[in-house]
C-alpha positions in Angstrom: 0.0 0.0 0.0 3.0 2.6 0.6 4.4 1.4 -3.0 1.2 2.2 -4.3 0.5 5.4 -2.7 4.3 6.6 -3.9 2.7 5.9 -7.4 0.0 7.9 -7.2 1.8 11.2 -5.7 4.8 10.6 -8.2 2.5 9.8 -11.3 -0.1 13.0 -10.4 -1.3 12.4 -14.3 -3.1 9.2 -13.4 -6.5 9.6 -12.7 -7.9 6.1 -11.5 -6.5 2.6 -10.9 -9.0 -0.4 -11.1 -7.1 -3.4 -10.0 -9.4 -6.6 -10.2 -9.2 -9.2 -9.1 -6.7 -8.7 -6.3 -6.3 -11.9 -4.8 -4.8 -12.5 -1.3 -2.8 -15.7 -1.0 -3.0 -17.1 2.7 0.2 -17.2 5.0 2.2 -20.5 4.4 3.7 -21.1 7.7 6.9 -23.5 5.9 7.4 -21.3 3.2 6.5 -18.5 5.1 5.2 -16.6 1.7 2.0 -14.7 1.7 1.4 -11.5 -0.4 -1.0 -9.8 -3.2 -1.6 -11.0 -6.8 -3.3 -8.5 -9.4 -5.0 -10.6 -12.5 -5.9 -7.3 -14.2 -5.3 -4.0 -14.0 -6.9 -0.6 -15.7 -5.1 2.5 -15.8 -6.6 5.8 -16.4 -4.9 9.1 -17.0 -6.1 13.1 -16.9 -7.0 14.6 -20.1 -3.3 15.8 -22.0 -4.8 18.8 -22.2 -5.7 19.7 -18.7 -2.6 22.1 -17.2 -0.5 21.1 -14.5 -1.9 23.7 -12.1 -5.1 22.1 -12.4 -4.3 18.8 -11.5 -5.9 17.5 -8.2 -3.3 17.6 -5.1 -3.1 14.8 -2.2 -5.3 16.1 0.8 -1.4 15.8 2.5 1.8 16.9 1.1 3.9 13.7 0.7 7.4 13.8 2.5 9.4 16.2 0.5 12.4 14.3 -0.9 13.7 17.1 -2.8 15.2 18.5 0.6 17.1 15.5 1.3 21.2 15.9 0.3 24.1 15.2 1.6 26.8 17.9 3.2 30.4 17.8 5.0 30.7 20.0 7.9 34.4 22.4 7.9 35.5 19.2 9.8 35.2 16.8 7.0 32.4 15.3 8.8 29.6 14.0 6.4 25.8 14.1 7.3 22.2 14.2 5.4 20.5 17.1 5.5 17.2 16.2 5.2 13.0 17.3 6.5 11.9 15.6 9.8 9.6 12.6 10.3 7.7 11.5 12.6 9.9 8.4 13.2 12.8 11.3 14.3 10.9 11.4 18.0 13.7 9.4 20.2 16.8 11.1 17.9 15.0 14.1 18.8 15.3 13.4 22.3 18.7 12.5 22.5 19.5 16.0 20.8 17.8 17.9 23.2 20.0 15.9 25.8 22.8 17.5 25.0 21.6 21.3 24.7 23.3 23.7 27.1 21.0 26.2 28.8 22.6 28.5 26.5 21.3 27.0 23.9 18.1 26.3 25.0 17.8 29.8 26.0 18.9 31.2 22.5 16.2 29.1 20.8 13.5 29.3 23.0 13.9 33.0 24.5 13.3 31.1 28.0 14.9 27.9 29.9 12.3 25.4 28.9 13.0 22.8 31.4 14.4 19.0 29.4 11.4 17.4 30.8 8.6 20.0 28.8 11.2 19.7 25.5 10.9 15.8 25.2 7.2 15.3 26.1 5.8 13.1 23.7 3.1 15.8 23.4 4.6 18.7 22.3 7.6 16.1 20.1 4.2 14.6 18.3 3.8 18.1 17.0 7.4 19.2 16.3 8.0 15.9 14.5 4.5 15.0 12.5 4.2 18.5 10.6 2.6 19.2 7.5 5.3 19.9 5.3 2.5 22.8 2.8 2.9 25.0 6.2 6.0 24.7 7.5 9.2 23.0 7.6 11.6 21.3 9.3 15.3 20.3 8.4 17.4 18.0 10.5 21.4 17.1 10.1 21.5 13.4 10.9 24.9 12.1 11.3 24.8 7.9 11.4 28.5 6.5 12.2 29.8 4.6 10.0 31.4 1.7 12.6 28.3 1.3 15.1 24.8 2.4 12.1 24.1 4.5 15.3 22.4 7.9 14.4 22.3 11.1 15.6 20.8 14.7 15.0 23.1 17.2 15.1 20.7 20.5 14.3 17.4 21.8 13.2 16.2 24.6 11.3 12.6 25.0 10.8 10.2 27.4 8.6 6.6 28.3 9.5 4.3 29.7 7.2 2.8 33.2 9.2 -1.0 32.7 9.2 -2.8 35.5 6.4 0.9 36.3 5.2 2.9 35.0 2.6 5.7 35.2 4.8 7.7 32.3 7.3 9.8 33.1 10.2 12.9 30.3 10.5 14.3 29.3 13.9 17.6 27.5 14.2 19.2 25.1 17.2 22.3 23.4 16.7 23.5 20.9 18.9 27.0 22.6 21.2 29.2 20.0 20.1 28.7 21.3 16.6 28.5 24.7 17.0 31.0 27.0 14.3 31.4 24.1 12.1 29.1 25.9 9.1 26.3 23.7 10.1 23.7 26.5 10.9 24.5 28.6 8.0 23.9 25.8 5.7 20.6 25.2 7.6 19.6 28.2 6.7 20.7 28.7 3.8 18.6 25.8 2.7 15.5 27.1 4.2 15.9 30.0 2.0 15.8 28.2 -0.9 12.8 26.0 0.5 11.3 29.8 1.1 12.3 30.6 -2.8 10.3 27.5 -4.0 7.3 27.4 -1.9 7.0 31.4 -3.6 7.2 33.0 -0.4 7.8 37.0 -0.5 9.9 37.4 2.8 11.4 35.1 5.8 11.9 36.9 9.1 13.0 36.2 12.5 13.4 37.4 16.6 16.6 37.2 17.7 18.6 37.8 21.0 20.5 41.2 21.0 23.1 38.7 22.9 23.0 35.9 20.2 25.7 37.1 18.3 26.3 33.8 16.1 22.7 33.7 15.0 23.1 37.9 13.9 26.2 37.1 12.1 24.7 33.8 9.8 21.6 35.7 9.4 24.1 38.9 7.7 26.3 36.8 6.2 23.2 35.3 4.0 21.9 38.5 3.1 19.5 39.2 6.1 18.3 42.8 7.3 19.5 43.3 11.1 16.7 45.7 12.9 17.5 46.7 16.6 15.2 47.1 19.2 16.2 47.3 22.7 15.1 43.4 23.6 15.4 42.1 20.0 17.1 41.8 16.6 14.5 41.7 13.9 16.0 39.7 10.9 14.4 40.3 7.8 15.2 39.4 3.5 12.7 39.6 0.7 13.0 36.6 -1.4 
């Protein structure tokens, strides 16, 4: 069923399937073979001249595999850059493990105690988004000796509601701090920004985060100072 639903959201051009009969074979407990035969199948495709833009979209975005590439930190350290999932929950709380209070207080404008970070809750919703109103990047680092894996940083876009703006927030993991990692984050939320047509990306910073007002600058952003915050602004 997965296989199949790939089909449909690759193919968006076909219009119906009619698979019949579909035959079930039962579970063979010496062979142990079971599985699906199709006799006959129909396939039906949209008009050729109905446009693109008309085409009927999936009620939810499939994962977006276009975001996932590899990188090398300044290190020579190679990870996958890729959009969360929902499977990402214990990673997720492994990462957070690690965060300083600096860290945590960078992100987060507040120390938001370990136990409220990892609550299955609040990770259900960080990790199970849907990818048309935001977005979420992780670096996942797996070593090569143990097939353990780890997250090493997020950056994440959401849409502003009745804008057709985002803001992006970034959190990088301290161990892998000023190794290029959240520049490149954000540099590839930009582009996601660029190619979901969106007219500006924005964020709140710390007047003390430093680091975060230098990668915003050094990608192009607009620094605004208030007396609590840095207002980080480009027009895509």
């Amino acid at each position: 069923m997965v296989r199949f639903s790939q089909l449909v959201v690759e193919q968006p051009w076909i219009k119906e399937i009619d698979i019949n009969p579909l035959l079930a074979t039962r579970h063979n407990p010496q062979t142990k073979g079971s599985g699906l035969i199709a006799l006959d199948a129909r396939v039906v495709l949209h008009d050729p001249e109905l446009t693109v833009d008309k085409l009927p979209m999936p009620a939810i975005r499939p994962y977006p595999t276009q975001y996932v590439a590899p990188w090398t930190m300044k290190d020579g350290m190679p990870v996958i850059i890729r959009p969360i999932r929902p499977e990402d929950e214990p990673l997720v709380v492994k990462f957070h493990e690690t965060l300083s209070d600096r860290s945590v207080y960078f992100r987060y404008f507040h120390l938001l105690k370990l136990s409220r970070r990892v609550s299955h809750e609040r990770l259900t919703r960080i990790c199970f988004i849907d990818y048309d109103r935001e977005m979420a990047l992780v670096a996942e680092y797996t070593n090569p000796q143990t097939g353990e894996s780890e997250i090493l940083g997020f950056g994440r876009l959401s849409k502003l509601h009745g804008a057709n703006e985002a803001e992006f927030g970034l959190l990088v993991g301290d161990k892998y701090q000023h190794r290029g990692l959240g520049t490149e984050l954000l540099s590839r939320l930009l582009q996601v920004g660029r190619d979901e047509n969106l007219s500006r990306i924005c964020a709140d910073i710390l007047p003390e985060n430093l680091e975060m007002q230098r990668v915003s600058e050094k990608l192009g952003f607009r620094l605004l100072r208030a007396a609590d915050v840095v207002k980080a602004e480009i027009d895509l």
